[in-house]
TORTORDREN-590630 format. One record per residue: residue number from 1; residue in three letters; chain; z, x, y of N, C-alpha, C, O in turn. Coordinates in pm, whole numbers, plus 50000, padded with zeros to 5 digits. Atoms other than C-alpha are relative to their C-alpha. Example, Ala and Ser with C-alpha at 12.3 -4.5 7.8 and 13.67 -1.06 7.14 Angstrom:
! TORTORDREN-590630
LOMAR num residu chaine   n.Z   n.X   n.Y  ca.Z  ca.X  ca.Y   c.Z   c.X   c.Y   o.Z   o.X   o.Y
LOMAR   1    ALA      A 50000 50089 49881 50780 51230 49550 50000 50090 50120 50066 50194 50118
LOMAR   2    SER      A 49994 49918 49881 50714 51367 49894 50073 49923 50109 50090 49974 50220
//
This chain:
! TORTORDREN-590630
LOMAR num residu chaine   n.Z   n.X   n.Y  ca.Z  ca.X  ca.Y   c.Z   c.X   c.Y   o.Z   o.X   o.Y
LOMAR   1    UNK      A 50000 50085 49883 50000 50000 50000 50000 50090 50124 50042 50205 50138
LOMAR   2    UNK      A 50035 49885 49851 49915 50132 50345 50108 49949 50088 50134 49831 50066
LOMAR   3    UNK      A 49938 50056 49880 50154 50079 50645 49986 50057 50136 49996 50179 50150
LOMAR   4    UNK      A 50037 49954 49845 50090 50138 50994 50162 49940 50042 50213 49829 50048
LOMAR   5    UNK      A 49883 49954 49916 50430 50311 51154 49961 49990 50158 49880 50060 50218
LOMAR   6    UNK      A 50052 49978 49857 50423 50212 51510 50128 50058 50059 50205 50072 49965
LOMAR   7    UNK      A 49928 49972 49948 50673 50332 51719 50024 50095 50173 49962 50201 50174
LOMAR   8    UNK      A 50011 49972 49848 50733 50438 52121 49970 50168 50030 50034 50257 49972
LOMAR   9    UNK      A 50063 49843 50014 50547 50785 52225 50071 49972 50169 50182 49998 50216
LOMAR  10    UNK      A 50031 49915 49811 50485 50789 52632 50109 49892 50094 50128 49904 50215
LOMAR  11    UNK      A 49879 50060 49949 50787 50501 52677 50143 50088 49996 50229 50075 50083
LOMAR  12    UNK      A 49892 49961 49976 51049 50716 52586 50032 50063 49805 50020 49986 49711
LOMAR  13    UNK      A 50005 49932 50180 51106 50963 52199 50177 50017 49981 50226 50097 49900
LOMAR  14    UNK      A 49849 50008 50018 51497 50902 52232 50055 49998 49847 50144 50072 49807
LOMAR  15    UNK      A 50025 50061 50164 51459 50742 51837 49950 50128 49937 50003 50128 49825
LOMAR  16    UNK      A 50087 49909 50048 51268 51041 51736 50074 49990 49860 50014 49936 49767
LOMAR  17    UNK      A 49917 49923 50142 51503 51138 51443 50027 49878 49939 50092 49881 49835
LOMAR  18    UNK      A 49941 50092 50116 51535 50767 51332 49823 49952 49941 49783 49884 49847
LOMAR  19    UNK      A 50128 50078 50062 51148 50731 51342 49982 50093 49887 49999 50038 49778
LOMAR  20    UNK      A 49978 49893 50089 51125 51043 51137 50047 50008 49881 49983 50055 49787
LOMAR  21    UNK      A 49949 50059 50108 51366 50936 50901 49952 49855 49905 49986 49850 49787
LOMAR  22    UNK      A 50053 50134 49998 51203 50568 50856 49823 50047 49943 49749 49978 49872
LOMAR  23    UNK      A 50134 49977 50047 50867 50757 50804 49983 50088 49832 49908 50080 49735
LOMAR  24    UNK      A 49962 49911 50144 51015 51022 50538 50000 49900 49923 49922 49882 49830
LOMAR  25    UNK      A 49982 50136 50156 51141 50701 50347 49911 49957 49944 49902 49947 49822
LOMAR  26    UNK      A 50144 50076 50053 50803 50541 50341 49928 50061 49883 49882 50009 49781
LOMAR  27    UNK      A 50094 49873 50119 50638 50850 50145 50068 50030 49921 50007 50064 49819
LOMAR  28    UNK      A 49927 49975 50112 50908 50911 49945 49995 49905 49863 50006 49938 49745
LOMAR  29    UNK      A 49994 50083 50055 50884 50574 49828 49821 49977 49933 49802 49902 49837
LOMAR  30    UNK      A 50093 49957 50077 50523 50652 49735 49874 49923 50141 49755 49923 50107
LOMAR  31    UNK      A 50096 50069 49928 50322 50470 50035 49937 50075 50092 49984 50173 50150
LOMAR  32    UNK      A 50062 49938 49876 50053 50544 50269 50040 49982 50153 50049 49880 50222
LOMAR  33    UNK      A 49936 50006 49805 50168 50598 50634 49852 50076 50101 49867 50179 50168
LOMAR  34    UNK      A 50099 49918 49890 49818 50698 50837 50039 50025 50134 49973 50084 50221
LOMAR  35    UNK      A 49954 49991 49860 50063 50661 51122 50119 50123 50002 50222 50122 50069
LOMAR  36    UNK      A 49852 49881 50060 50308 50956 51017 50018 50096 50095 50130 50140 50122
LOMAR  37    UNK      A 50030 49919 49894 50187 51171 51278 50111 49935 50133 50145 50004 50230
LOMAR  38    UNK      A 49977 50015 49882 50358 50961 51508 50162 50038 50040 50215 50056 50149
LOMAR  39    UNK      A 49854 49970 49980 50717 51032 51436 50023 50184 50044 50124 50243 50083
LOMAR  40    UNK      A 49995 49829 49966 50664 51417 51499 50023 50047 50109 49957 50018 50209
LOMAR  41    UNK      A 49948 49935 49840 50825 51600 51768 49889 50103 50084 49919 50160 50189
LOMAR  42    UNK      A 50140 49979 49897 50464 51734 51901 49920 49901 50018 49818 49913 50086
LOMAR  43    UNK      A 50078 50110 49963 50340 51414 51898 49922 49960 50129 49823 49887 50129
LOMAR  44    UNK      A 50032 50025 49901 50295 51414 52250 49854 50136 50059 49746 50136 50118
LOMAR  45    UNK      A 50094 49857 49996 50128 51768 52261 49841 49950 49944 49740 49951 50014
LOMAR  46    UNK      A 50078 50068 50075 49899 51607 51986 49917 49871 50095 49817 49889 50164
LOMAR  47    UNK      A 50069 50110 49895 49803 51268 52169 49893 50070 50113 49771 50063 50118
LOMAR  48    UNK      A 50126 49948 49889 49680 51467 52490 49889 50089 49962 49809 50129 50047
LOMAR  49    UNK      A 50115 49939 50019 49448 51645 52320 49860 49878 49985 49740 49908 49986
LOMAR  50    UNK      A 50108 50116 50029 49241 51308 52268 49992 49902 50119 50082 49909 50203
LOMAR  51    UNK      A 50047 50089 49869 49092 51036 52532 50074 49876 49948 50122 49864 49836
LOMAR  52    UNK      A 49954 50112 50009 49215 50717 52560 49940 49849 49849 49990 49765 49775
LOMAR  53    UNK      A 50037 50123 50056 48980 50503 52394 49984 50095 49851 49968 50038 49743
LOMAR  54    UNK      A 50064 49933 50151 48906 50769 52101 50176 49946 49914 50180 49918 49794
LOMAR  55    UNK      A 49868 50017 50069 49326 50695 52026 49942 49860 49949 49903 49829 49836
LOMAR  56    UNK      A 50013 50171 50033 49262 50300 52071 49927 49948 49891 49968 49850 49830
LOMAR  57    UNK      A 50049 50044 50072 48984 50290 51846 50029 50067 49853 50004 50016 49744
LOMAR  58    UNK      A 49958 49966 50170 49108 50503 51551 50134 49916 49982 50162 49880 49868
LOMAR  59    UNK      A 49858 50037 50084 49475 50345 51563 49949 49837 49982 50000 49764 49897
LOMAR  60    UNK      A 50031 50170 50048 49300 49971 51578 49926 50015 49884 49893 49915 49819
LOMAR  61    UNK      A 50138 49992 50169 49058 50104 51259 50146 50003 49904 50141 49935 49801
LOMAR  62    UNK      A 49873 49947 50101 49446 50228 51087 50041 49836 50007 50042 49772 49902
LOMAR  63    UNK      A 49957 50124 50001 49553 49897 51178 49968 49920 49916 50025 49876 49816
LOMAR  64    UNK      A 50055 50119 50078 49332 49675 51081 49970 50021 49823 49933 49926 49754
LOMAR  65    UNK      A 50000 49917 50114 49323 49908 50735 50151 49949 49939 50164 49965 49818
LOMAR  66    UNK      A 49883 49963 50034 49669 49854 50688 50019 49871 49933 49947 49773 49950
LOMAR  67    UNK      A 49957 50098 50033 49867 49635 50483 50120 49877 50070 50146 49757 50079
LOMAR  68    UNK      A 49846 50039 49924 50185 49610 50669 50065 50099 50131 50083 50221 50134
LOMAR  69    UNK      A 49921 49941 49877 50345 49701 50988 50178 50012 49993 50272 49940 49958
LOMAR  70    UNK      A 49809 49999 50004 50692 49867 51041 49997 50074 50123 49929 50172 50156
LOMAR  71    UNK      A 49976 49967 49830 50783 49920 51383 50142 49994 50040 50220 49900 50027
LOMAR  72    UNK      A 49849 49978 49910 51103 50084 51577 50001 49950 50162 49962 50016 50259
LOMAR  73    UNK      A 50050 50035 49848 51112 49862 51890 50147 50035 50079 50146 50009 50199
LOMAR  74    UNK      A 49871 49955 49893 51476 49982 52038 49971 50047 50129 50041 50015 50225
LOMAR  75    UNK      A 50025 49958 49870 51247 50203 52315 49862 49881 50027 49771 49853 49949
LOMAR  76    UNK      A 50123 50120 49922 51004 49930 52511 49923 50063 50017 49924 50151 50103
LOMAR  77    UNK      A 50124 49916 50009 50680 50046 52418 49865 49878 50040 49877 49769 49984
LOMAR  78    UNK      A 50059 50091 50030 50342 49853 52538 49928 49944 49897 49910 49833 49847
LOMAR  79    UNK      A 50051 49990 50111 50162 49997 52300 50083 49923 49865 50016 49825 49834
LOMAR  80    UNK      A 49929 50052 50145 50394 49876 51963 49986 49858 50045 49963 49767 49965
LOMAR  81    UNK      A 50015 50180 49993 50379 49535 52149 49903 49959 49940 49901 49902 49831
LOMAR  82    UNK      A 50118 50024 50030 50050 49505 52149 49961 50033 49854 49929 49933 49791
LOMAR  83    UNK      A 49998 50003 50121 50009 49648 51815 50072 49884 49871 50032 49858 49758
LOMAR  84    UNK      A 49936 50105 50118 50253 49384 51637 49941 49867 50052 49933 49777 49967
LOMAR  85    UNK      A 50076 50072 49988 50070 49149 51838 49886 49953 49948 49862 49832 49942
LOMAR  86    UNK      A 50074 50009 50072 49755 49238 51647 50052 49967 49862 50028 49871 49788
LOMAR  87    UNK      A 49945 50021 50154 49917 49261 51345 50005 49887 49938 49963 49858 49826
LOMAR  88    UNK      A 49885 50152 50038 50109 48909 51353 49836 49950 50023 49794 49963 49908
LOMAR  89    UNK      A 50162 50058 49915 49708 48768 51514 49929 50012 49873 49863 49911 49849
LOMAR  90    UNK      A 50080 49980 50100 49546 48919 51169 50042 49956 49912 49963 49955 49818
LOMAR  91    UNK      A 49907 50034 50108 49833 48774 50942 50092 50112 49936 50178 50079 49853
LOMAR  92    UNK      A 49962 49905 50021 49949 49080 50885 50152 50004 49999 50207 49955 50097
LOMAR  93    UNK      A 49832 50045 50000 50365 49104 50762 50091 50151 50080 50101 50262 50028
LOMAR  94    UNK      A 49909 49941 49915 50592 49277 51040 50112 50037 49944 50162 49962 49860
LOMAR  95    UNK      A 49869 50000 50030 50908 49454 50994 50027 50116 50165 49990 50229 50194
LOMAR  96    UNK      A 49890 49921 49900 51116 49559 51321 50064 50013 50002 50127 49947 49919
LOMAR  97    UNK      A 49874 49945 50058 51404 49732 51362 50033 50064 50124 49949 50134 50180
LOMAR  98    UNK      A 49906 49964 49873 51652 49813 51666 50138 50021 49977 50212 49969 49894
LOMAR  99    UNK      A 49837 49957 50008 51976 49966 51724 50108 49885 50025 50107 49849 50143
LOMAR 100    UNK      A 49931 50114 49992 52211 49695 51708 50086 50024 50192 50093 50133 50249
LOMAR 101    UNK      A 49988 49979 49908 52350 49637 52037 49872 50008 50174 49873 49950 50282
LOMAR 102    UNK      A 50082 50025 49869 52048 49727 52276 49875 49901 50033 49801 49868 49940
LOMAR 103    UNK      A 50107 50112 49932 51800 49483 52468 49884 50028 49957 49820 50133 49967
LOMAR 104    UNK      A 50156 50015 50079 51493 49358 52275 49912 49894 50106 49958 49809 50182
LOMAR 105    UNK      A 50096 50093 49923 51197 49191 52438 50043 49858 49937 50035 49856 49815
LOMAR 106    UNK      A 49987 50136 50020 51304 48777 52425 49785 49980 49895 49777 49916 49790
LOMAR 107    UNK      A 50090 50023 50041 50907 48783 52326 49949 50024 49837 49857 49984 49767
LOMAR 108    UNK      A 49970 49977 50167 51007 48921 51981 50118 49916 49908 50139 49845 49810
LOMAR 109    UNK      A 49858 50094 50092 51322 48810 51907 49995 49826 50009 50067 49751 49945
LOMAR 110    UNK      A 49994 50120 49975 51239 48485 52018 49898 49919 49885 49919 49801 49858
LOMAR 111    UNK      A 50144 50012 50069 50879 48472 51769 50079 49955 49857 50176 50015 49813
LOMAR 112    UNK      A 49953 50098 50130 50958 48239 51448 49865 50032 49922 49842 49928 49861
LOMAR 113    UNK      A 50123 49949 50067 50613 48402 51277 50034 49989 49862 50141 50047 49847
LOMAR 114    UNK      A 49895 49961 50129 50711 48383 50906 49938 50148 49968 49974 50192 49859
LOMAR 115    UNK      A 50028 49872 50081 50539 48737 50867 50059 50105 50107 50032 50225 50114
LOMAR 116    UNK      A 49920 49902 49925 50779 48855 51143 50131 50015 49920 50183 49912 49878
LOMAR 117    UNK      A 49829 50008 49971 51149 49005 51062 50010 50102 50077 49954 50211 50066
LOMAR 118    UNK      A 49919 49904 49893 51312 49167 51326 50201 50003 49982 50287 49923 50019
LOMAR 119    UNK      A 49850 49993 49954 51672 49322 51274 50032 50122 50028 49967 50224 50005
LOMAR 120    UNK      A 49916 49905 49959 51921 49526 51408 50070 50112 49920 50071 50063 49807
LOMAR 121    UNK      A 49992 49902 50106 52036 49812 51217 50113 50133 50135 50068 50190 50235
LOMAR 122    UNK      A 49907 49892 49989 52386 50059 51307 49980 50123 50000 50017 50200 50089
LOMAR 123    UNK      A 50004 49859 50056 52280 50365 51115 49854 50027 49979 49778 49937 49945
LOMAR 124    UNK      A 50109 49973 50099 51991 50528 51014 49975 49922 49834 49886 49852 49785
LOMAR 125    UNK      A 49998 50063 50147 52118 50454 50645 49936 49841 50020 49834 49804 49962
LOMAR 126    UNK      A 50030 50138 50020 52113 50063 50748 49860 49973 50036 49816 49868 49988
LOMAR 127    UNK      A 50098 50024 49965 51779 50094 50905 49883 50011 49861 49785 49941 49838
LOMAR 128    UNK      A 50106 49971 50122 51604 50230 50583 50050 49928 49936 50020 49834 50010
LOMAR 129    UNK      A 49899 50072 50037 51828 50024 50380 49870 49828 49997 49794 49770 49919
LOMAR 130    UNK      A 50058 50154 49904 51685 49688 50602 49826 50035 49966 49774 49969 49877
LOMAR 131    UNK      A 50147 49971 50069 51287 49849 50566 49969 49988 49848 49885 49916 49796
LOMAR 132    UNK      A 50002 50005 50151 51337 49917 50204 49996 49793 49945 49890 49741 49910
LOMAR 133    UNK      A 50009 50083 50047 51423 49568 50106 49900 49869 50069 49902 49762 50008
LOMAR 134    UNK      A 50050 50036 49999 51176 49412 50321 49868 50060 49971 49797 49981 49908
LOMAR 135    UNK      A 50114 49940 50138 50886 49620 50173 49989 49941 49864 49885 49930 49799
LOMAR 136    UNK      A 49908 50037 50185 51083 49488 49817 49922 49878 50018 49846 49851 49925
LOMAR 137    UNK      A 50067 50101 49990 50940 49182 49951 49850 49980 49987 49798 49878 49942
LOMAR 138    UNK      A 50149 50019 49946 50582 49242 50032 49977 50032 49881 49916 49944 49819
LOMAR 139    UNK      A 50093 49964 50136 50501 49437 49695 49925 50144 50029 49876 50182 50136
LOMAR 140    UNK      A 50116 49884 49977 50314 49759 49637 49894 49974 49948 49896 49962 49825
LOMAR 141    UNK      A 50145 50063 50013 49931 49653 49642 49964 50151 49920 49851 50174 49877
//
């Protein structure tokens, strides 16, 4: 099964070490991540080497490739919006995940999608934990 990792680059890499962790899990667990690149602490180094639309159109080709979306929305990214926007738009099954405690867009938490879950998560542990068993759900294609 493929998953497209979205998670906040040019909003703010505060998460870094939980996206990192959240991406390790994925591959461990045997899945494709074409988005893996994004948890990397040159990520940003990486990005500017490419134009705008050359990003837009390879990460909407990974996208639309993908089976499933898992997204760290704790830093307010437009990009991950817009991306789970497509996602949820193609039918595509969502899993988000925020530090318990801080302010989520009402435009997520508020979305009753049945191929959305969005929760909150303490620890790292609980965050992979919370991914793991909604993956458990979807199936490995």
């Amino acid at each position: 099964m493929k998953i497209y990792f979205s998670c906040s680059i040019t909003g703010g890499r505060k998460e870094e070490g939980i996206y990192q962790a959240l991406v390790e899990e994925m591959l461990k667990l045997g899945y494709e991540v074409p988005t893996a690149h994004l948890s990397g602490s040159n990520i940003m180094e990486l990005e500017s080497l490419a134009q705008a639309e050359e990003i837009f159109n390879r990460d909407m080709n990974w996208l639309q490739d993908c089976d499933v979306v898992v997204a760290e929305v704790t830093t307010p990214s437009h990009g991950v919006g817009y991306e789970i926007a497509i996602a949820l738009t193609s039918g595509k099954p969502v899993f988000c995940c925020y530090q318990q405690g801080r302010k989520v867009s009402k435009i997520l938490t508020g979305n009753t999608s049945p191929n959305l879950a969005i929760r909150p998560y303490e620890s790292v542990e609980e965050a992979k934990t919370l991914m793991r068993e909604f993956l458990g759900h979807i199936g490995k294609a």
